[in-house]
BAMARKE-225742 format. One line per field, with one value per atom (N, C-alpha, C, O, CB): residue in one letter; x, y, z; residue number from 0. Coordinates in steps of 0.02 Angstrom, whole numbers. Glycine has a CB too. Layout:
! residues N
resn A;...;
x X;...;
y Y;...;
z Z;...;
resi NUM;...;
END
This chain:
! residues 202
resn X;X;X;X;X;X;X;X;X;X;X;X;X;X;X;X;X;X;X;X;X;X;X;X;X;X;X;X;X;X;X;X;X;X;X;X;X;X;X;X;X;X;X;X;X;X;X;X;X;X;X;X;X;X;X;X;X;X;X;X;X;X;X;X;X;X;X;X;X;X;X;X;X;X;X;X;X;X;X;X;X;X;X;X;X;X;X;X;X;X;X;X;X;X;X;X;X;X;X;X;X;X;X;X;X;X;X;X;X;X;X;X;X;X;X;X;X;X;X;X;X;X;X;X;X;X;X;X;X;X;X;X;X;X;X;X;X;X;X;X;X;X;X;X;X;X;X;X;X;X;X;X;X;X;X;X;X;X;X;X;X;X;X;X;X;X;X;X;X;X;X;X;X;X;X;X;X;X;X;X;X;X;X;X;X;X;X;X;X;X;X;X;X;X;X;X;X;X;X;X;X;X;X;X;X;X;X;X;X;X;X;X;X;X;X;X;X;X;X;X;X;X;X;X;X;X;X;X;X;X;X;X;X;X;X;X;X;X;X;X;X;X;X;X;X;X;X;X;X;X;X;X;X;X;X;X;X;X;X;X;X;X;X;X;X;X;X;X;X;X;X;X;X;X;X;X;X;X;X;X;X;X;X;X;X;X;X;X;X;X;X;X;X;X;X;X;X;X;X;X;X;X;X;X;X;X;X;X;X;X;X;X;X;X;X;X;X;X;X;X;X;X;X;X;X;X;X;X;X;X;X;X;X;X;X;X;X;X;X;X;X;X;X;X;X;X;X;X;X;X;X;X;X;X;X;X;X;X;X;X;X;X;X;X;X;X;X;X;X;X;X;X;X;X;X;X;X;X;X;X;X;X;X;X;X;X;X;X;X;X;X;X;X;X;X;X;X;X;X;X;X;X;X;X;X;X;X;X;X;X;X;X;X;X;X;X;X;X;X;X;X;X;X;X;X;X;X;X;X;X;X;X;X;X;X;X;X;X;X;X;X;X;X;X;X;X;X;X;X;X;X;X;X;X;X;X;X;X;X;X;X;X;X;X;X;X;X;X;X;X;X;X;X;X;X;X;X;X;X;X;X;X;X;X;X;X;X;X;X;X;X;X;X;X;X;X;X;X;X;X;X;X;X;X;X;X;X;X;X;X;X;X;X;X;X;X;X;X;X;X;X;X;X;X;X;X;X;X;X;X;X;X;X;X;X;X;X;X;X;X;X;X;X;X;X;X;X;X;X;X;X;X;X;X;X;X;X;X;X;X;X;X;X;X;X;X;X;X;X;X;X;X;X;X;X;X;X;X;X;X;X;X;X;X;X;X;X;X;X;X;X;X;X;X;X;X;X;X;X;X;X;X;X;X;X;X;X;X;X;X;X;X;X;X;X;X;X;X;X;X;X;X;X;X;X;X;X;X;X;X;X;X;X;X;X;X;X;X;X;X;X;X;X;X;X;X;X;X;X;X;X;X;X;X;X;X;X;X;X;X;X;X;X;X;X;X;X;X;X;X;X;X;X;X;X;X;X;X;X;X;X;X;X;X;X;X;X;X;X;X;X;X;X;X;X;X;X;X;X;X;X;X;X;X;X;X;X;X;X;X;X;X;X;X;X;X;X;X;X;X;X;X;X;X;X;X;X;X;X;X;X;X;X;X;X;X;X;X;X;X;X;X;X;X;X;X;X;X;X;X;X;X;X;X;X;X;X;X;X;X;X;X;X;X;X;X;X;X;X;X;X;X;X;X;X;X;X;X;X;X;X;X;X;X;X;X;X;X;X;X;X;X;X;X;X;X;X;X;X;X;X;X;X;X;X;X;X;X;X;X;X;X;X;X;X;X;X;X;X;X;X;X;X;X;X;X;X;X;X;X;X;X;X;X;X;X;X;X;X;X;X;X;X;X;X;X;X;X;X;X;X;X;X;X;X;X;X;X;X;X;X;X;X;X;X;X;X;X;X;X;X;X;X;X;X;X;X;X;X;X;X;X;X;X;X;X;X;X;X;X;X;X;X;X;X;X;X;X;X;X;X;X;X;X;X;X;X;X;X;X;X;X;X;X;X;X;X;X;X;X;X;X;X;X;X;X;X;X;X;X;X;X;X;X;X;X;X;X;X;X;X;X;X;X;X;X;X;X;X;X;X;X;X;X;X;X;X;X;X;X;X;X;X;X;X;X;X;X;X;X;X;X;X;X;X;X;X;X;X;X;X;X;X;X;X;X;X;X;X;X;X;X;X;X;X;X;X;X;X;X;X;X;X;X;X;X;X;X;X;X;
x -413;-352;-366;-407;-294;-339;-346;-310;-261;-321;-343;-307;-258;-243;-339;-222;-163;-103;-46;-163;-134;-88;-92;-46;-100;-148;-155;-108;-72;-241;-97;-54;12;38;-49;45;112;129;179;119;83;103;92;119;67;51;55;109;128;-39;128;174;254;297;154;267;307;331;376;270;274;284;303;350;235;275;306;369;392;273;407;463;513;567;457;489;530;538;565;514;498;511;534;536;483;566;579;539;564;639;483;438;446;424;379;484;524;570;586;508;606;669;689;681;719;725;732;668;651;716;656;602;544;503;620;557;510;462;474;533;408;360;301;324;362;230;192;113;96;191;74;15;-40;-25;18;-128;-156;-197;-184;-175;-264;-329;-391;-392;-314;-447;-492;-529;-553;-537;-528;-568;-604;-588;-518;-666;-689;-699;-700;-671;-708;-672;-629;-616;-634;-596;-541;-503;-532;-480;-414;-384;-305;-276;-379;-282;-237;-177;-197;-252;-115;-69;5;30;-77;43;115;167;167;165;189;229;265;271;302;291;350;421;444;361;453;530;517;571;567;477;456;479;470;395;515;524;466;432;569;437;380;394;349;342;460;470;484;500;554;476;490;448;462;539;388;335;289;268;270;276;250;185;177;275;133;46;50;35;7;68;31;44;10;59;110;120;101;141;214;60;36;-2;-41;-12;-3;-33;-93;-117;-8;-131;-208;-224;-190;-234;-283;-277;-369;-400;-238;-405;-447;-499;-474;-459;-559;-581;-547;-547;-648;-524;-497;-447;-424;-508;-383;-313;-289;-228;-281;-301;-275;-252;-293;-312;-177;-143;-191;-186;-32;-224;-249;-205;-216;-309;-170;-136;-85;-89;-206;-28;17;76;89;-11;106;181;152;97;261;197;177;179;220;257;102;99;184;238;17;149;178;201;165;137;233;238;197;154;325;188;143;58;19;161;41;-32;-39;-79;-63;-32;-86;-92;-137;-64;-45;-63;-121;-171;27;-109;-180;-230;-263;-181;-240;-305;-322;-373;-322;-285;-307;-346;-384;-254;-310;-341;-416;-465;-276;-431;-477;-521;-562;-460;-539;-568;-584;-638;-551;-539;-561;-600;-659;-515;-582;-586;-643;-616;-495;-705;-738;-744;-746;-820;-746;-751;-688;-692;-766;-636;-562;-565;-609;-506;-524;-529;-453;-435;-549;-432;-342;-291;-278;-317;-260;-190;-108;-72;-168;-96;-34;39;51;-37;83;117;190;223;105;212;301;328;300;295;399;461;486;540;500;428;491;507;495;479;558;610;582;599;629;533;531;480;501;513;414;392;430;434;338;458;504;568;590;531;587;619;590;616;615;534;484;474;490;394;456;417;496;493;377;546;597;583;575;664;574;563;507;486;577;464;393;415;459;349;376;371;298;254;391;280;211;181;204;212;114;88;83;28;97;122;101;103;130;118;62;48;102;126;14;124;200;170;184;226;132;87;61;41;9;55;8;-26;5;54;-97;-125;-104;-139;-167;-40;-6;-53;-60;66;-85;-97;-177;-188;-45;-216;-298;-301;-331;-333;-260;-233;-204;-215;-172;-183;-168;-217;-232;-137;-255;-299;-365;-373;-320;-394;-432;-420;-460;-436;-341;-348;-313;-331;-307;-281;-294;-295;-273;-267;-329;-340;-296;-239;-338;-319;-292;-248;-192;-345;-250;-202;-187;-237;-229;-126;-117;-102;-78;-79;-112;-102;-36;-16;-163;-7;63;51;6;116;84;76;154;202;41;164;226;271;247;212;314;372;354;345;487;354;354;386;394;283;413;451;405;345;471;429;399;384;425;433;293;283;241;194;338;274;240;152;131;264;111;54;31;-28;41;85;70;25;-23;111;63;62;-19;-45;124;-55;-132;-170;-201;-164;-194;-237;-221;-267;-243;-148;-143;-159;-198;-78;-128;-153;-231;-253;-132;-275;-346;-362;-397;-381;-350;-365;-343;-394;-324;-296;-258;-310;-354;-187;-311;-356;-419;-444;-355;-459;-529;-533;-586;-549;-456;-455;-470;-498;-381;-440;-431;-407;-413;-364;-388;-346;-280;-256;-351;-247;-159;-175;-226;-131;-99;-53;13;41;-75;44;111;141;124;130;183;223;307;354;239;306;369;426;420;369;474;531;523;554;563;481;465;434;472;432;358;340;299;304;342;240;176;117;130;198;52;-7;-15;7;-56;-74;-101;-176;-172;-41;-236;-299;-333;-322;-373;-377;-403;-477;-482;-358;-530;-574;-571;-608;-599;-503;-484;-394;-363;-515;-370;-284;-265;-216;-219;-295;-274;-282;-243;-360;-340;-351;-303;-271;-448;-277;-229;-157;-120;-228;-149;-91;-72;-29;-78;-128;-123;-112;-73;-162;-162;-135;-76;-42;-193;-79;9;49;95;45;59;101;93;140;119;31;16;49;58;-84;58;63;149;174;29;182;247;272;304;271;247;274;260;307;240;179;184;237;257;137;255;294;374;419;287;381;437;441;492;470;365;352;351;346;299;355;355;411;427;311;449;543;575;606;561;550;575;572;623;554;505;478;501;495;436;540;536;581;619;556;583;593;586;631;656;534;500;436;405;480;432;353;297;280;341;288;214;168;167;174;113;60;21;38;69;-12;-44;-130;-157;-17;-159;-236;-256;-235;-282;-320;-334;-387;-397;-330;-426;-487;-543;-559;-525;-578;-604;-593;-631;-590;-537;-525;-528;-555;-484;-495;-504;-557;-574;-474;-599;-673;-708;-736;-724;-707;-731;-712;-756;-704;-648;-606;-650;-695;-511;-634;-676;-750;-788;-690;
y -1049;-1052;-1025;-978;-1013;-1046;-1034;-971;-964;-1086;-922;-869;-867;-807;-822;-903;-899;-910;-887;-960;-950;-972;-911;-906;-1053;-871;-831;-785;-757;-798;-771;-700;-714;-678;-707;-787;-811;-802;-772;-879;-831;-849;-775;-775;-919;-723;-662;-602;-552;-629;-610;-595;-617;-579;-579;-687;-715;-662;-620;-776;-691;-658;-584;-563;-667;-555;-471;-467;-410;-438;-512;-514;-539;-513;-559;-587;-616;-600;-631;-669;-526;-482;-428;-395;-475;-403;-354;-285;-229;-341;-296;-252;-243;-193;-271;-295;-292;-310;-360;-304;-299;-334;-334;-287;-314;-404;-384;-438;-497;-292;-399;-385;-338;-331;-387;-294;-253;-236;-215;-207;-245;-208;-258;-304;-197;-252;-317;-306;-255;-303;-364;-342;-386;-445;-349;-355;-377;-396;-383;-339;-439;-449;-492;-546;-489;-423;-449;-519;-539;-400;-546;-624;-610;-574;-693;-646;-663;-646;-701;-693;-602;-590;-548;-516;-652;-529;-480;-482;-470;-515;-508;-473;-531;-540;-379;-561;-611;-535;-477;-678;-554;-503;-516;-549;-478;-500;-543;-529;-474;-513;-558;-549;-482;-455;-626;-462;-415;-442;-496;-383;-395;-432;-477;-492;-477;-503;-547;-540;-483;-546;-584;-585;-592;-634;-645;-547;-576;-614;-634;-539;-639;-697;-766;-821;-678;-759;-808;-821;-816;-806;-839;-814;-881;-907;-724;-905;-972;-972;-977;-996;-970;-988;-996;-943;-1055;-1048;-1071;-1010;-997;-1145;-963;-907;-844;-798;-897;-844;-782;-746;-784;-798;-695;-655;-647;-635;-600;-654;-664;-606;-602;-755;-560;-502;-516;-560;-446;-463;-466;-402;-353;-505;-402;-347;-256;-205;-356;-277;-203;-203;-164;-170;-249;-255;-280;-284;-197;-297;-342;-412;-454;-345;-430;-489;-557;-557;-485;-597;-646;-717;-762;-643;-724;-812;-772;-715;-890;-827;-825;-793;-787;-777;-776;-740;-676;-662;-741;-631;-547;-510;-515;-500;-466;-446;-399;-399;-395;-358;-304;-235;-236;-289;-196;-107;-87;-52;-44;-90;-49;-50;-32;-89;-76;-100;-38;-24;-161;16;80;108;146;147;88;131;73;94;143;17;-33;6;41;-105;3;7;71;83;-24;131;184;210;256;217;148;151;94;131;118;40;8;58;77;-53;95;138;201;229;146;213;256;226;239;270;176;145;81;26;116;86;8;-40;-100;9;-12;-79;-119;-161;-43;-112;-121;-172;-176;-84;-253;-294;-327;-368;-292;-286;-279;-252;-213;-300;-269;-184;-218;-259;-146;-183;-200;-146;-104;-236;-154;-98;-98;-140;-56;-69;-105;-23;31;-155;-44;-24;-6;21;-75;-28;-18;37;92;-32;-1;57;129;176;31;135;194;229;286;190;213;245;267;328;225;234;270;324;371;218;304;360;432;486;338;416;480;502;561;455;480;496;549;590;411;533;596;634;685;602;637;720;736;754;717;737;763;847;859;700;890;946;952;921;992;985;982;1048;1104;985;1017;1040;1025;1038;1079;1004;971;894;847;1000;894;833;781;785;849;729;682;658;689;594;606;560;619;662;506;634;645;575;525;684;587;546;512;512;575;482;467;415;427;433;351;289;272;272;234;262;232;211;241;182;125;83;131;117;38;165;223;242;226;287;285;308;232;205;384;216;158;114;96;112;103;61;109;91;-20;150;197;303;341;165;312;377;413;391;390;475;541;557;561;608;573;608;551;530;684;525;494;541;593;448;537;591;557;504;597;597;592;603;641;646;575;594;615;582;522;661;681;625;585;751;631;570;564;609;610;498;482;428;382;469;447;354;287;284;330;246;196;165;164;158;126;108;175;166;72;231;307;269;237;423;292;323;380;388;321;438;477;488;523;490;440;459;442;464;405;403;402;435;416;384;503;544;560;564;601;572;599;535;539;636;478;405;415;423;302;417;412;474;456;415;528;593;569;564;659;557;523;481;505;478;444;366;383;374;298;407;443;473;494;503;474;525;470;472;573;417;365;291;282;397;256;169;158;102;120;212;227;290;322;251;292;319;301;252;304;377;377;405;459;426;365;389;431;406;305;476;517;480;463;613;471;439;380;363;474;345;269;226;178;261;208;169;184;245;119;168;152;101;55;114;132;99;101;143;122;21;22;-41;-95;6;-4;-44;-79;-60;27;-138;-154;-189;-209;-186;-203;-252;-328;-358;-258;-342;-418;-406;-356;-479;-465;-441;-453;-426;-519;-480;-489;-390;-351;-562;-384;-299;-272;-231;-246;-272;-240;-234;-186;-265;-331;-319;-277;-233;-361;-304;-274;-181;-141;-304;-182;-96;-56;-7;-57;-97;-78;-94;-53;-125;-143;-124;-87;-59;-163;-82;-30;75;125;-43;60;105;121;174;107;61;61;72;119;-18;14;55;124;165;32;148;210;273;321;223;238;293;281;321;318;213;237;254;266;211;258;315;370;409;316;395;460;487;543;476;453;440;468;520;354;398;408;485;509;360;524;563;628;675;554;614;670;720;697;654;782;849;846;869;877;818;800;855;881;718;857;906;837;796;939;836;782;812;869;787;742;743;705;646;699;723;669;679;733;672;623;628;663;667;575;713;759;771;714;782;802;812;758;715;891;774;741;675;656;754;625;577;540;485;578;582;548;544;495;570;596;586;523;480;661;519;441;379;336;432;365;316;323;284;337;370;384;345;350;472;
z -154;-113;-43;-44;-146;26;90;81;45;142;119;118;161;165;122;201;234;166;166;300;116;83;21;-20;66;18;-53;-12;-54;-89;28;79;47;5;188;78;56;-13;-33;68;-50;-94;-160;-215;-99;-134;-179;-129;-158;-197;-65;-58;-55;-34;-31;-81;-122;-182;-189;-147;-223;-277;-278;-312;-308;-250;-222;-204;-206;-155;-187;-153;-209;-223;-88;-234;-297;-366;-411;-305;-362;-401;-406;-458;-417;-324;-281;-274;-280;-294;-263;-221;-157;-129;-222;-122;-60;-40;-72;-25;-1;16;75;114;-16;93;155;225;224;140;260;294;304;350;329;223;238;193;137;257;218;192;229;262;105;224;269;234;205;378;242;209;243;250;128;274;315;250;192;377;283;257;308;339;189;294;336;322;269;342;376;394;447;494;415;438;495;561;589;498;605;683;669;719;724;620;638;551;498;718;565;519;520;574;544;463;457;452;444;383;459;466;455;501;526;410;410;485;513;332;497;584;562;507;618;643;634;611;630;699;565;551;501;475;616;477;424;364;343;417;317;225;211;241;182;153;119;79;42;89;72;17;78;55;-48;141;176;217;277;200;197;273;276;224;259;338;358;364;425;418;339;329;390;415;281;445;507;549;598;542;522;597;562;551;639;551;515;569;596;449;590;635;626;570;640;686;690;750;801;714;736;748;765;735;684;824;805;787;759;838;799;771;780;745;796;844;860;859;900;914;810;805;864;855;788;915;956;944;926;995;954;918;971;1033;927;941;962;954;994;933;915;893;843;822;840;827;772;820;880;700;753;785;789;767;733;821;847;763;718;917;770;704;698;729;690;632;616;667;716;571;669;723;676;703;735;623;562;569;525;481;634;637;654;610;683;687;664;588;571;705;550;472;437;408;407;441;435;459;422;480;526;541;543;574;597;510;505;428;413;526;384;317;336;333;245;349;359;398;355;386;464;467;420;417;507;392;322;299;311;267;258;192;230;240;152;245;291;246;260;327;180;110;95;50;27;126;108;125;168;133;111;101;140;182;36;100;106;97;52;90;136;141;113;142;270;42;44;51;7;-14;112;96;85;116;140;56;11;12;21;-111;-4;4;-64;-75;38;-119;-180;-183;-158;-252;-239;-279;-292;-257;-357;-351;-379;-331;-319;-454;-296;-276;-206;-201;-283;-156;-117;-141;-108;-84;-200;-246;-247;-233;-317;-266;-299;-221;-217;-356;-166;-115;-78;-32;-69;-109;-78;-102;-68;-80;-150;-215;-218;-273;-303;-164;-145;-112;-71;-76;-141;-120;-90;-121;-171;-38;-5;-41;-45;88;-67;-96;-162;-186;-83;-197;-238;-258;-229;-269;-320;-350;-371;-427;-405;-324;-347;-422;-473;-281;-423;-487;-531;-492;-456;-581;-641;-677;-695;-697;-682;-725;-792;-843;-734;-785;-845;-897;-957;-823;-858;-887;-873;-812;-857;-899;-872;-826;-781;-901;-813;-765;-696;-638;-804;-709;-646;-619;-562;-661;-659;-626;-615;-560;-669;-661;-617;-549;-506;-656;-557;-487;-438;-382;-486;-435;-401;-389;-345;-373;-446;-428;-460;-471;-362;-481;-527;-480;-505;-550;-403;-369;-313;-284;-341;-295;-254;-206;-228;-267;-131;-72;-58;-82;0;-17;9;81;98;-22;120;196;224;202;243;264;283;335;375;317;325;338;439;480;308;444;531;532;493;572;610;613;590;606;706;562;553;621;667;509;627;661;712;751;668;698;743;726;678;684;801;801;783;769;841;781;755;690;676;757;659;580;564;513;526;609;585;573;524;607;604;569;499;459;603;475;424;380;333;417;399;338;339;283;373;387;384;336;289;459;336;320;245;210;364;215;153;131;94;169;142;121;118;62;177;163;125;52;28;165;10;-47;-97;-152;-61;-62;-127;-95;-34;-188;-123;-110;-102;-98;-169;-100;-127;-75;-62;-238;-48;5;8;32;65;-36;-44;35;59;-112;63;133;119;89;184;139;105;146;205;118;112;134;164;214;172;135;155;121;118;203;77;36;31;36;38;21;-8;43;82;-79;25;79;23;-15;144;1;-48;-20;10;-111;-46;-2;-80;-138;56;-54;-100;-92;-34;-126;-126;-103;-67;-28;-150;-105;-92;-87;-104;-170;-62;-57;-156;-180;16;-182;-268;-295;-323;-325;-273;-320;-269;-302;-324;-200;-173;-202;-212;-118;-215;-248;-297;-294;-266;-372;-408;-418;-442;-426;-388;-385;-341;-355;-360;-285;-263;-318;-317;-195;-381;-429;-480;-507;-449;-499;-548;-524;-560;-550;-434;-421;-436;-456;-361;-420;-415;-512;-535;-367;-550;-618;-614;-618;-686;-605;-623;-612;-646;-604;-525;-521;-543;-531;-450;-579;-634;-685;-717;-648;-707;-764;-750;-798;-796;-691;-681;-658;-678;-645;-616;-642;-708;-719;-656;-764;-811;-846;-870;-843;-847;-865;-864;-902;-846;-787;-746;-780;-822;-671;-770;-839;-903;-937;-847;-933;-989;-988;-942;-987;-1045;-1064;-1042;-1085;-1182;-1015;-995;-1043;-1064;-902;-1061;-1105;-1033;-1026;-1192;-995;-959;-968;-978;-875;-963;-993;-957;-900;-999;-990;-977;-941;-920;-1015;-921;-864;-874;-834;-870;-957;-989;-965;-920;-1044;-992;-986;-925;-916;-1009;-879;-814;-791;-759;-769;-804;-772;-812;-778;-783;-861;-899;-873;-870;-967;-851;-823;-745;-734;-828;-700;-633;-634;-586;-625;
resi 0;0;0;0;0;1;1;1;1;1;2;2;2;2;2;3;3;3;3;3;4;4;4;4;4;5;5;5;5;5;6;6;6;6;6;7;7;7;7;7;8;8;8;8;8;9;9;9;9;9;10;10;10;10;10;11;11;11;11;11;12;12;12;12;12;13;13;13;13;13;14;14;14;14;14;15;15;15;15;15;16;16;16;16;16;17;17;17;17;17;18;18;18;18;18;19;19;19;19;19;20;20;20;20;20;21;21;21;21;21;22;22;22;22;22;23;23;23;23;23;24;24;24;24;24;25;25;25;25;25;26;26;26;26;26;27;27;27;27;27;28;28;28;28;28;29;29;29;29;29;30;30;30;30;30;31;31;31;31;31;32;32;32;32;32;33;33;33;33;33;34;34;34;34;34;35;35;35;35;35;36;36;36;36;36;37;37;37;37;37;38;38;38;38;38;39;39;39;39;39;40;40;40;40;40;41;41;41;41;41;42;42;42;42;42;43;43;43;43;43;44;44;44;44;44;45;45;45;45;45;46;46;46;46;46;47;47;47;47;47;48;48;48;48;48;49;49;49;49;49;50;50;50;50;50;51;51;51;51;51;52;52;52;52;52;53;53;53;53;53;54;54;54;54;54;55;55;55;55;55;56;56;56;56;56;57;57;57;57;57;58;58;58;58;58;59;59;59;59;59;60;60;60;60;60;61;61;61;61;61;62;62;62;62;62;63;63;63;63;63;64;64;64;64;64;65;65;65;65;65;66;66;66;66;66;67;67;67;67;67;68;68;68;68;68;69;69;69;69;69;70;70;70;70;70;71;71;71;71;71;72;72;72;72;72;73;73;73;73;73;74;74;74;74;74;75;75;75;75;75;76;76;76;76;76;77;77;77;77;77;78;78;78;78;78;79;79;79;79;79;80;80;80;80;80;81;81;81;81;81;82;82;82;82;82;83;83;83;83;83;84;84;84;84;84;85;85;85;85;85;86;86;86;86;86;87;87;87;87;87;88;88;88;88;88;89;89;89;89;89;90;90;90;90;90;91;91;91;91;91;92;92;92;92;92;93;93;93;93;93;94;94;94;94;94;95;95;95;95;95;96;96;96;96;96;97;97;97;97;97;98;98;98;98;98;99;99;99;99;99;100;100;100;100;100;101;101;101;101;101;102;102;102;102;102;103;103;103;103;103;104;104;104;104;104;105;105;105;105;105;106;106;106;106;106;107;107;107;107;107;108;108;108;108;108;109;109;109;109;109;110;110;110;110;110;111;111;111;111;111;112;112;112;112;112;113;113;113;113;113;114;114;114;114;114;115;115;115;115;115;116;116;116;116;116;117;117;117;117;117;118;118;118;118;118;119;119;119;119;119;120;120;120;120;120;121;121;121;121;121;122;122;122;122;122;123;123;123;123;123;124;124;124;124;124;125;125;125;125;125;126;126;126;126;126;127;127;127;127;127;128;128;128;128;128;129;129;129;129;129;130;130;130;130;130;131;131;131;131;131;132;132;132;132;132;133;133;133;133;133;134;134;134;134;134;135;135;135;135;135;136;136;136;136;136;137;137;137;137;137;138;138;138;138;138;139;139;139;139;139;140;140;140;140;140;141;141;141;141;141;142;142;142;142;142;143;143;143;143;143;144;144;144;144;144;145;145;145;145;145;146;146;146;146;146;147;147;147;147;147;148;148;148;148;148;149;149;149;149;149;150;150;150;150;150;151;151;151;151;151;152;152;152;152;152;153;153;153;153;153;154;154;154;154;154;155;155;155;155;155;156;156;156;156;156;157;157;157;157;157;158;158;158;158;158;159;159;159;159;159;160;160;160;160;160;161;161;161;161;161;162;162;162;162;162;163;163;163;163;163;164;164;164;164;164;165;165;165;165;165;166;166;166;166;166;167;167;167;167;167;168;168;168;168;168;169;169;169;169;169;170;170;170;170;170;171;171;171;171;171;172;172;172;172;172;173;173;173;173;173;174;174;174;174;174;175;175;175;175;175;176;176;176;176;176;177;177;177;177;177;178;178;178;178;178;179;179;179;179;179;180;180;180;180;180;181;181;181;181;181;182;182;182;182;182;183;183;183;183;183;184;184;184;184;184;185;185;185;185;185;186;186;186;186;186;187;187;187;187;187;188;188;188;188;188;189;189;189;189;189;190;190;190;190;190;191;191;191;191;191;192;192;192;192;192;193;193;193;193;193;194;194;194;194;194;195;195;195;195;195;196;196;196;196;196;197;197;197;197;197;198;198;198;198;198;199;199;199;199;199;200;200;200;200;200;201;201;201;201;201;
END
């Protein structure tokens, strides 16, 4: 599949399952010269292959409609992360839920599920709340994303990186059930796998 069309059509599906809503949430992937990019203001359930934002090596918008305001938290995980493939980042439900009830300093996720931790990580980092679209907020995403593939944003959504935009997807949802397992959970005696385990899975 052309990847203008794998973008649409797995952020379709994100949308038509409500991982987003709206206009929000957006997701890049490196090509060639640079980086394909969903526009600003964009439905991910409504989005046109031919105006897809074309970006080039140094995030400068080259062709398409005007990317994303979110192009510094991209390119602050792709400089982290140089193996990253693709960036997906959403709005859902539970993990923007969970990302209010973050206390700093500690751990939002516990290692509940294998699938958690394989696609992304025993501890997901949290980064402290900035306007959307802020420059600010990059050192701390870069500083974050060196930990792991997953970047919980407090009072806003989720960064989620991948080899290819498919392992992106996928683990941006693996990230989002989890954290309605950890919802559901929440003032429960947790059993979550234990040191052992995770290091096997790692």
């Amino acid at each position: 599949m052309d990847t203008r069309d794998q973008v649409v059509a797995l952020a379709g599906s994100l949308f038509d399952r409500g991982y987003s809503v709206g206009s929000a949430g957006n997701i890049s992937v490196r090509i060639p010269g640079g980086y394909l990019m969903t526009p600003t203001n964009s439905s991910l359930g409504r989005l046109d292959p031919a105006r897809l934002s074309v970006l080039d090596e140094d995030f400068v918008h080259t062709a398409g409609d005007p990317p994303s305001k979110e192009i510094p938290m991209h390119k602050a995980v792709y400089e982290a992360r140089p193996d990253t493939g693709a960036l997906v980042h959403l709005h859902s439900t539970h993990v923007t839920a969970l990302s209010c009830l973050w206390v700093p300093g500690e751990p939002l996720i516990p290692p509940l599920t294998p699938y958690f931790v394989m696609r992304v990580g025993a501890d997901v980092p949290v980064v402290p709340y900035f306007r959307p679209g802020s420059a600010d907020v990059v050192d701390e995403i870069r500083d974050a994303a060196r930990r792991g593939p997953a970047v919980i944003l407090a009072h806003h959504g989720s960064l989620v990186a991948g080899s290819s935009l498919v392992a992106a997807v996928n683990a941006a949802e693996e990230l989002e059930v989890t954290a309605q397992l950890a919802l559901l959970l929440r003032g429960s005696q947790l059993r979550t796998l234990d040191a052992e385990q995770v290091a096997e899975l790692l």
